[in-house]
Structure formats: structure tokens, C-alpha cells
N, C-alpha and C positions, 0 to 999 in steps of 0.2 A: 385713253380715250378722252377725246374733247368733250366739254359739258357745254350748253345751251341751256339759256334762261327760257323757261317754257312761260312765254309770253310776258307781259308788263308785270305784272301781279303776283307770276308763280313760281314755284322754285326753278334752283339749277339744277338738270340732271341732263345722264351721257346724251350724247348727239344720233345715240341707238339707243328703243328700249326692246325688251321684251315680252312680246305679248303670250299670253300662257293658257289661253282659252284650248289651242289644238292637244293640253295635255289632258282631258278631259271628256275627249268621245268624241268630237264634234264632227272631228275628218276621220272615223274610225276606231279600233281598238290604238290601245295607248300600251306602254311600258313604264309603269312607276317609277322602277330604277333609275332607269337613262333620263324621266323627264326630272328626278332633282338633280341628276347629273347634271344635268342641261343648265337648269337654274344656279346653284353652282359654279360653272362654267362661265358664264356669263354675267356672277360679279366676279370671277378672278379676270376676267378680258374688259373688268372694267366700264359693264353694263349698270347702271342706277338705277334704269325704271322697270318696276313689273307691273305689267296688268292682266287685270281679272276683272271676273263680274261672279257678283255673289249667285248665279243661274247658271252657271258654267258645271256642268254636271248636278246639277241640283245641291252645291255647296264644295265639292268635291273638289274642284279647281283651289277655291279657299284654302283647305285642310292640304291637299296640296303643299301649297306655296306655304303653308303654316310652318309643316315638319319639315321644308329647307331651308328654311330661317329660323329656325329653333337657336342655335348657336352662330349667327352671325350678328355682327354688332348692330345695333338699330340706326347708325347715322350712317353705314355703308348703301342702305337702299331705300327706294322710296315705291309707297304701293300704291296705285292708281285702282280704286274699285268701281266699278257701275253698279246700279241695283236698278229694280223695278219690274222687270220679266218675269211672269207668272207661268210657271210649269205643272202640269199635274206628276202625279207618281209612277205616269206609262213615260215620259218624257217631256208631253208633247207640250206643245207654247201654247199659252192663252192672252191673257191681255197684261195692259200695264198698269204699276198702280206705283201712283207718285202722292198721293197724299201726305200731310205733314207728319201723321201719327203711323203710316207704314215706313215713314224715311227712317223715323227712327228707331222702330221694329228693326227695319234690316241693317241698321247701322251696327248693332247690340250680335245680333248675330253674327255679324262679318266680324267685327273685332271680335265675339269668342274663338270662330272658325281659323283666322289668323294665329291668335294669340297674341293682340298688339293692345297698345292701349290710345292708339289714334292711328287714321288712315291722310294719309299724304295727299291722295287727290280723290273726291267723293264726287260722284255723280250721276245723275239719271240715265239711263240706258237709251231710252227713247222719251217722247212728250207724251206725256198721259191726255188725253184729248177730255178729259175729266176734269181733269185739275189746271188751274192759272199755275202757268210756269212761276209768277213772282210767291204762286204758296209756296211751292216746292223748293224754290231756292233760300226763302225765306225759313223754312224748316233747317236746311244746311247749312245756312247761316248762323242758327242757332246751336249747332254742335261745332261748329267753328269757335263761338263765344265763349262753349262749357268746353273744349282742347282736343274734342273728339275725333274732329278733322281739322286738319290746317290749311288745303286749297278747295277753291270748288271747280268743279269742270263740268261740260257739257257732253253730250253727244249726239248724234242724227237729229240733230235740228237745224230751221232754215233762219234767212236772217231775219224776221220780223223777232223769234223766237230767243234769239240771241241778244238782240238790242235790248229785249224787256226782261231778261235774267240779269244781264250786265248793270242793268237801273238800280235792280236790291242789292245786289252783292258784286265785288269785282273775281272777275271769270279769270282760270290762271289757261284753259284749254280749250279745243274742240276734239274730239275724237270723231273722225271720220273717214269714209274709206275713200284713199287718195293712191291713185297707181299710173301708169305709162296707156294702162288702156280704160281708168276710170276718172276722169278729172272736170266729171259734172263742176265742184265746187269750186272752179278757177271762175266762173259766169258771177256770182254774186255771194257767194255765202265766206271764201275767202277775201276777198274783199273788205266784206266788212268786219272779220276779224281783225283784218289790219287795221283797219279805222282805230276798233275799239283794244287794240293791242291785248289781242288774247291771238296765244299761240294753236298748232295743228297738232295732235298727236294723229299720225297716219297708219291708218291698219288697212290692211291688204294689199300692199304696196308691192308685192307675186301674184294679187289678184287670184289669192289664197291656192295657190301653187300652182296655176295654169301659167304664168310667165316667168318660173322657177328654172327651167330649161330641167325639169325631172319630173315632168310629168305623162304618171302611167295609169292615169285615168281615176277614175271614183272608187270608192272600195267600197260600196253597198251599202245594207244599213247601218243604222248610224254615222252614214257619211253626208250631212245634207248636202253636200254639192250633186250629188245624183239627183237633185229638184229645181239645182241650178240654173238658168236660161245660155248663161255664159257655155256651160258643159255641154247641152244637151249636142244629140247628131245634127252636123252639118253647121251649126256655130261651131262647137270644139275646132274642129276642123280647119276650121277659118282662122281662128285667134293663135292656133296651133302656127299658122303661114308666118302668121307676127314675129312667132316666138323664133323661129328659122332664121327670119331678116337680122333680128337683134345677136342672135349666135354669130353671126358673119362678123357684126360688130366688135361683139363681145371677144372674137377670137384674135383678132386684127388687133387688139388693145390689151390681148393677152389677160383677161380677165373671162367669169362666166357670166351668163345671160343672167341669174339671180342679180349679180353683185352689179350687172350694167344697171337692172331694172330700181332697186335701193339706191345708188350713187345717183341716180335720176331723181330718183324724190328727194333725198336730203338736198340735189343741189339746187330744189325750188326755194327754196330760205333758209334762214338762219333759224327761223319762227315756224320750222318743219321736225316735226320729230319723226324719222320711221319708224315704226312697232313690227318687230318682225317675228315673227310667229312660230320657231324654231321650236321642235321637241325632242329634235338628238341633237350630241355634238358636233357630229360632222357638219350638219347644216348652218347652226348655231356659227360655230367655225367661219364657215362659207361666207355669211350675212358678214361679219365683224369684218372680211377682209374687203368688205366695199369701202370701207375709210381709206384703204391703204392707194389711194389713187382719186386722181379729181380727173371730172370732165371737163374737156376746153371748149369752146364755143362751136368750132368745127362737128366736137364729140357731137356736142346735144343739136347738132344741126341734121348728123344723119341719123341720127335719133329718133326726130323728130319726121324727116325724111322715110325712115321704115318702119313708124307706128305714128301715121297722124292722129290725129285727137278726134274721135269717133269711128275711128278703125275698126273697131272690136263687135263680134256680132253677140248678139243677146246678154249686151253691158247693162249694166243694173241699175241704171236711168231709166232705162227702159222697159225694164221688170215690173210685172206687174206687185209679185211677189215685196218691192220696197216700196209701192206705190204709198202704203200708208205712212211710211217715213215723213215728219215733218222737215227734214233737208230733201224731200222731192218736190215737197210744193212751190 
């Protein structure tokens, strides 16, 4: 697998990472096994990045990815954490808290939860509407200094918000959700990441499996997509027509609608990481063999042709639900 410099600043890793939040409840009950499998998996195919958020199960995602890296060499992978989401004990979400003296509260515990003794790429989860982003990177900065982390990254913020993090400390990412039927961020916020040459770590780039071409609907509780706008009756439906067009594609080019919809985003840039969300191996599998084929101009032209840009009904621009995202303002 080919590696990419994730943006000016920050390391090189593969040109696919793995994001590992779905082993941990999020879209439903999980299987331990299969997800170190997966993990696993996914350095022998030559995957580098994992990501997590220290909120992902309530720490659980963490411990996770801890005991599948217990015996793997520490210069094989690199771990992308976010921190700041405030959970109670029932599950549910509360607020965010970015403070200099919780940054490093949760740093101390992610590295026990891991078992490392530095985290690859550290970053806010969301913008604490509390805190001057320049505290909070300025706090990262300082466990940067002591070796505790070596890049910093961002995520769901807009560009005002990026400009004034980039001023303390150089930014090696942005994490944000970038897909065929989500690409609010091509209007301004990509942009000026180019400008200030930090790269895209993209998550949801199946549009968290509704353009996976395997999707069988929500599985209930613990699945937040049942709260989704995108899911709900009479959108599904709609985004479902998308997902048809692109299988015509996908079939014609002898590949699946997953692997057309990933080959889509990686061939927005070089400065594009997709994060794919894989929690067995067959999937896992699926995602990797989108490298094995490039799109030609023609490709992304009927592409583009049977999912225009705003196609999608109850896209999460349009959510009320991200409305407090500071990448929506």
C-alpha cells in the first residue's frame, strides 16, 4: 500500500486508514474477535493509520485497539485519538470540554487505555464553545514538547477556526466527514486547508454504510443512525435510488459500489486520507481492494452525472442534529 504525507507538517501513512469507532457500539452490537481480527488484518494489508476517540464506548474502543497492539512493533502503526465528548454512565452525549487541564487529564488516560507512551495524532473532537481554540492547542502543544504526542490535528471545525489553531501550533490534519453524497467542505473549509497545507483525514466516506451497497437498514438501539435525517422514511429511500445508479457504474467497471464510492474520495487528492470504518474482514477486504483500480475522467464524470453534489436527502448539512458543529457555520 502506498503511503501519503498527511499534509505539510505530518507524518506519512497508508493512503487508507482505519477508523475503529463501529467496533465499539456505535452502529450496534460488535464481536471482539472479528474486530482484532480486523485490526490485525488491516496491518498485514498494509493499513498504518488507526483511529479512535477516547469516547468511543466510554474508553472501550481505546482497550480495544490496546490488546491488538500489544505485540506489534510500535513503528508499524500510527494512532490518531480525538478526545473532548462528555458521556454519562447511561451513554448518553453531553457537552465538550477542551480545557488545557482536561486535555491533559484525557491524554494520561488514553495513553494508559492504549498502553503507549505517545499518541501519533492528538486532537479535539469538536470546538469547545468555552474555550479559545488557541488554549487548547496551545495545551497539545505542550505534550508535544514533553513527547507525549508528536502531531496535532483537528476536527469538525470551520475555517475561521482552523486559521487560529494553525497560528499556535502547525496542524498535521482535519478529520471530517467527506463522501459522494457529503461534500459540504469542498465550499470553503477545504480550501483552506490547502492554503495552510494541512491535510483531510475523511470519515464517512459510505456515508456510514448507506452507500456501502450492503445496506439493511439500522439495527436499533445502540445504533445512532436510527436518529439519523439521512435514514429516516422517504430520505433512505431517495439516497437508496443513488446508491442503484452507482451499482450500474460499479458493475460496468467490474468493481462494488463500496469500493467505487472510497476510490471517489481518495481520487479527490493526494492530501485526502479515507478512513474506512470496517469491523470484519470481509469488509475490511472489500475497502483495500478500492486501490486496486483508478478512476479516469470519464469514470468521475458519470459519477458525478449519477450522484450530483446535493443529491442526497436529509444530508447532514442540513441536520439539525450537526447544526452545532463548528464546520457548519
Amino acid at each position: 500500500m502506498h503511503l501519503r504525507k498527511l499534509g505539510v507538517n505530518g507524518p506519512y501513512v497508508s493512503e487508507l486508514g482505519l477508523g475503529c469507532m463501529s467496533m465499539s457500539g456505535m452502529y450496534g452490537p460488535t464481536d471482539r474477535h472479528e474486530s482484532i481480527a480486523t485490526i490485525h488484518a488491516a496491518l498485514e494489508a498494509g493499513i498504518t493509520l488507526l483511529d479512535t476517540g477516547d469516547f468511543y464506548g466510554m474508553g472501550h474502543n481505546e482497550m480495544l485497539i490496546g490488546e491488538a497492539l500489544k505485540e506489534i512493533p510500535r513503528d508499524r502503526f500510527l494512532v490518531s485519538v480525538k478526545f473532548g465528548a462528555m458521556r454519562d454512565p447511561a451513554g448518553n452525549w453531553g457537552s465538550y470540554d477542551a480545557r488545557p487541564a482536561a486535555v491533559k487529564n484525557f491524554l494520561a488516560y488514553t495513553l494508559q487505555r492504549l498502553g503507549l507512551d505517545h499518541i501519533d495524532i492528538y486532537r479535539p473532537a469538536r470546538l469547545d464553545p468555552a474555550v479559545p481554540i488557541e488554549e487548547t492547542i496551545g495545551a497539545i502543544a505542550d505534550m508535544v514538547q514533553a513527547g507525549y504526542v508528536r502531531h496535532i490535528g483537528l476536527s469538525e471545525v470551520g475555517p475561521e477556526t482552523i486559521r487560529r489553531a494553525a497560528s499556535v501550533h502547525p496542524i498535521s490534519d482535519l478529520q471530517i466527514e467527506y463522501s459522494l453524497i457529503s461534500r459540504g467542505i469542498e465550499d470553503a473549509i477545504l480550501p483552506v486547508c490547502r492554503e495552510l497545507g494541512i491535510g483531510i483525514t475523511a470519515y464517512g466516506v459510505l456515508a456510514r454504510g448507506l452507500i456501502s451497497g450492503h445496506w439493511q437498514g439500522a439495527t436499533g438501539p445502540g445504533d445512532f443512525r436510527v436518529h439519523s435525517p439521512r435514514f429516516q422514511e422517504g430520505n433512505v429511500e431517495r439516497n437508496l435510488a443513488l446508491v442503484e445508479a452507482l451499482r450500474d457504474i460499479a458493475h460496468r467497471k467490474g468493481t462494488t459500489v463500496a469500493q467505487l464510492a472510497i476510490a471517489w474520495v481518495a481520487t479527490q487528492g493526494d492530501d485526502i486520507i479515507p478512513l474506512v470504518g470496517a469491523r470484519r474482514r470481509d469488509r475490511l477486504s472489500e475497502a483495500v481492494g478500492a486501490l486496486d483500480f483508478n478512476l479516469t475522467p470519464d469514470d468521475l464524470a458519470l459519477i458525478e452525472q449519477a450522484v450530483p453534489r446535493d443529491a442526497a436527502a436529509g444530508e447532514r448539512y442540513n441536520s439539525k442534529q450537526m447544526a452545532v458543529l463548528d464546520s457548519e457555520k
